[in-house]
N, C-alpha and C positions, 0 to 999 in steps of 0.2 A: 509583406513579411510572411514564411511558411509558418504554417501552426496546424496541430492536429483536426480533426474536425472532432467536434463535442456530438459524446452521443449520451441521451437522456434514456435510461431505459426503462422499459415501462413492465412493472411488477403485477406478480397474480395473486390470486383470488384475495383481495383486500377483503381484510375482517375489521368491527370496528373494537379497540379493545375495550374488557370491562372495564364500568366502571367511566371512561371517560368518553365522553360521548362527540367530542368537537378534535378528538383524534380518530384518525383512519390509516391504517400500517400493514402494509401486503406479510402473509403469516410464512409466507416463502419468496428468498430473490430471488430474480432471474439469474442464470449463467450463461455466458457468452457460447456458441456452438462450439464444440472440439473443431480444434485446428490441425492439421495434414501436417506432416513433417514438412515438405515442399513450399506448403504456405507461409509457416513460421521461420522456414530457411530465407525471404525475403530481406528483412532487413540485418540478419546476422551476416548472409554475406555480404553485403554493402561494410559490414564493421570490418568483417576480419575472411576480404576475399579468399588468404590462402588455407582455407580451414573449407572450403567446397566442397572436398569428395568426401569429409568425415561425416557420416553419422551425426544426429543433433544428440541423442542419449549420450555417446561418449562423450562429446563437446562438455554436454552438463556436468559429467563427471569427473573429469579434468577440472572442470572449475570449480568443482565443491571438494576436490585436491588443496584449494590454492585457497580455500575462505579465510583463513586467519593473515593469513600476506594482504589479502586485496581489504579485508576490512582494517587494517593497519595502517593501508593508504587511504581509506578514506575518512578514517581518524584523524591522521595528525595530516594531512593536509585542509592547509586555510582559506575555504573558500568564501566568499562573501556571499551574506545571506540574502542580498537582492541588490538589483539595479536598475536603475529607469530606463523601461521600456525602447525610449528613447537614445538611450546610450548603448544598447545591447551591441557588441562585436560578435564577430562570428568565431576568435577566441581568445581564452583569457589566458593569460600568462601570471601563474601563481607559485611564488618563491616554496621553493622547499624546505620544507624544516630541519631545522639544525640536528635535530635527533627523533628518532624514531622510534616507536611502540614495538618493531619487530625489525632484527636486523635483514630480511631482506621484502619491506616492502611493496606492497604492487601499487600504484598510485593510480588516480582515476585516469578515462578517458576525453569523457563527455559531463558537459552540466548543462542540466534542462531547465529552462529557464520559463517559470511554470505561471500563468494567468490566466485568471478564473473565466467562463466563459459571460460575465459579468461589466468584465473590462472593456469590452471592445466597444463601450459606449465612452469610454474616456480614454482615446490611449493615449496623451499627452502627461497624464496622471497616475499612468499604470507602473507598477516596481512589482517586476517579477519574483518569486522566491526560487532560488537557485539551489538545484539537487544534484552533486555530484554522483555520477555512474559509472562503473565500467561498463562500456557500451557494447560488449560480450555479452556480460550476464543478465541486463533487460533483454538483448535480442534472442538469447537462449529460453526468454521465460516468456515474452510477447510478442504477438502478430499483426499486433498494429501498423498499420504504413502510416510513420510519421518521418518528418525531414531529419532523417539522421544521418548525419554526413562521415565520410571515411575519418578518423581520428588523424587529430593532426600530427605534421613529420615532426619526429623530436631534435631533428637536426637543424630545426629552423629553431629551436625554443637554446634559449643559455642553461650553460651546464646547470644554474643553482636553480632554473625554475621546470614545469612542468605545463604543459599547454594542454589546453583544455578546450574542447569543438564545444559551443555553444547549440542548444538545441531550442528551440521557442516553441512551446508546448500549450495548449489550451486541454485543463481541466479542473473535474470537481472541486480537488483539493489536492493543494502541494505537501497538507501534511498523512495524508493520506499516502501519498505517493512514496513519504520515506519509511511509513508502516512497511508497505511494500515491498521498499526497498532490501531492507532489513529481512523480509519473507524471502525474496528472494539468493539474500545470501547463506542464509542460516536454516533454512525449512525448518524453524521450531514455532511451535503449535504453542509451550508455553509463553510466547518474546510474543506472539503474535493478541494473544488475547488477554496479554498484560498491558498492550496498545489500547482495549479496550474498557475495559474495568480491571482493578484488583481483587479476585478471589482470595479469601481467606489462606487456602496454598493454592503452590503451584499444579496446574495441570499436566499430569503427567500425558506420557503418550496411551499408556493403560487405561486412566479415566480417558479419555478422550474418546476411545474405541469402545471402551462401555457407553461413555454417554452417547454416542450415536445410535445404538442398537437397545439402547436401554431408558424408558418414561421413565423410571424411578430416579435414573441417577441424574436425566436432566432436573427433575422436580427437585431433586437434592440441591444441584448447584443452584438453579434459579431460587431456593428458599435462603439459602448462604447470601448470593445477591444482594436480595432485600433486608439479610439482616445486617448485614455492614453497612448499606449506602440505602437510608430510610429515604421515604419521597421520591414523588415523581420527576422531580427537578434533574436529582443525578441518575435517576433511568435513562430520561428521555435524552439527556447530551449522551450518555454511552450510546442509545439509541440512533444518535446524529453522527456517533467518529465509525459505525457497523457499517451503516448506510454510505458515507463518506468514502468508506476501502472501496465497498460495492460497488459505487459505480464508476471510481476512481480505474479498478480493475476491469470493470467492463469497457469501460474506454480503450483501455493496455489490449483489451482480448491475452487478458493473463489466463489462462489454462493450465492448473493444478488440481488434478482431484483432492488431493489432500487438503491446498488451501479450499478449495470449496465445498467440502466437506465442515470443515474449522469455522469458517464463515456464514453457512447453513447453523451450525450448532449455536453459534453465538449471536446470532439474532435469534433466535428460537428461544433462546436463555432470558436474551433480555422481553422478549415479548410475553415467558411465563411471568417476569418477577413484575411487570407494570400491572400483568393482570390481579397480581398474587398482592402488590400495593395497594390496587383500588378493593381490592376484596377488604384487605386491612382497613384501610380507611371508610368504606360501607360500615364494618363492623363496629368500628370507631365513633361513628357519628351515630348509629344506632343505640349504642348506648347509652351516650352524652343525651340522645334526645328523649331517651326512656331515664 
């Protein structure tokens, strides 16, 4: 069976944070090298050959033309949220819905049919989680060479349903993948790090260009952080769904400066407010014991 190869990547300068001492968390992630137009042209034309001599920029922009159609179809079409490993076809045929969020919907191409690199010590036991895509706009955003097959003929599929190329995928996380996903269609910064934690408000694109260029205004949000979501309990999972995109994306070789920008800042947030928690709790027990 094709499946991606798992790549585990290896983070720098580990610091160990205050305060706890049996955690150790690199204070920067890695990011995948920039990828060549030519390299990431790769599996996009294998989706959509007749799309060759365009440009990948335009391609992009054409498609973030189309975001409210294509996220309409992958709304209201019903795709199932896993199936055993064993039973995987190479496509599904999934009825279309009787009524639609947008009268002229774009419906998916491809569903990636996602297990952990975990599984392959059981795959008689393995039930994949299934991500519907258009297999456009992963291959406009990623350079991964994984088995992604031409979408299937709609002439072979009946009028009420929608065929769907099966794709068999190994990684981190599948819920990581539909964070993603959602990045991918929508490029928004606040959808992305509401994935992560809930801030007090939303992040604008404003704050967001501040807080890159600016210690205060990350100190500001990492202090918000900790005052909504006390303990190290709900840091450290925020801390697990960051990490989770990271290397979800590094697998993808997704290449956005903006998203990794966005995802720079939001481990950086969550790594002030553990510190900024164990500092609280030092203070804490210093008192109690005085």
């Amino acid at each position: 069976m094709p499946a991606m190869s798992h790549v585990t990547p290896q983070s720098m300068d580990p610091r160990p944070v205050a305060s706890i001492p049996t955690f150790k968390l690199p204070s920067r992630l890695e990011r995948p090298p920039p990828c060549s137009d030519s390299v990431s042209r790769r599996t996009l034309d294998t989706v959509a050959p007749d799309l060759v001599e365009l440009p990948l920029p335009f391609i992009q922009h054409q498609l973030a033309l189309h975001t409210e159609q294509m996220l309409a179809g992958l709304h209201d079409l019903q795709v199932p949220s896993t199936i055993p490993r064993l039973d995987l076809p190479n496509k599904l045929e999934i009825t279309l819905p009787e009524h639609s969020s947008h009268d002229q919907p774009i419906y998916p191409t491809h569903v990636f049919a996602v297990s952990l690199p975990s599984d392959s010590a059981a795959p008689s036991n393995v039930f994949p989680d299934l991500v519907s895509f258009h297999g456009i706009v992963f291959a406009a955003h990623c350079a991964a060479r994984i088995p992604f097959a031409v979408p299937a003929d709609e002439d072979d599929s009946a009028i009420d349903t929608v065929s769907l190329t099966v794709c068999p995928v190994v990684l981190p996380s599948a819920q990581a993948l539909i964070t993603l996903r959602t990045y991918m269609y929508t490029k928004s910064i606040d959808t992305l790090f509401a994935s992560f934690f809930p801030l007090p408000e939303p992040l604008t694109h404003e704050t967001f260009k501040s807080a890159l260029e600016s210690s205060e205004t990350k100190s500001l949000l990492a202090a918000r952080l900790v005052s909504v979501h006390h303990g190290f309990a709900h840091l450290l999972g925020y801390t697990a769904l960051v990490q989770d995109v990271w290397q979800t994306a590094y697998c993808l070789e997704m290449y956005h400066t903006e998203f990794w920008d966005a995802l720079d800042l939001a481990w950086e947030l969550v790594i002030m407010a553990l510190n900024l928690a164990a500092d609280a709790q030092q203070s804490q027990q210093s008192e109690d014991g005085g």
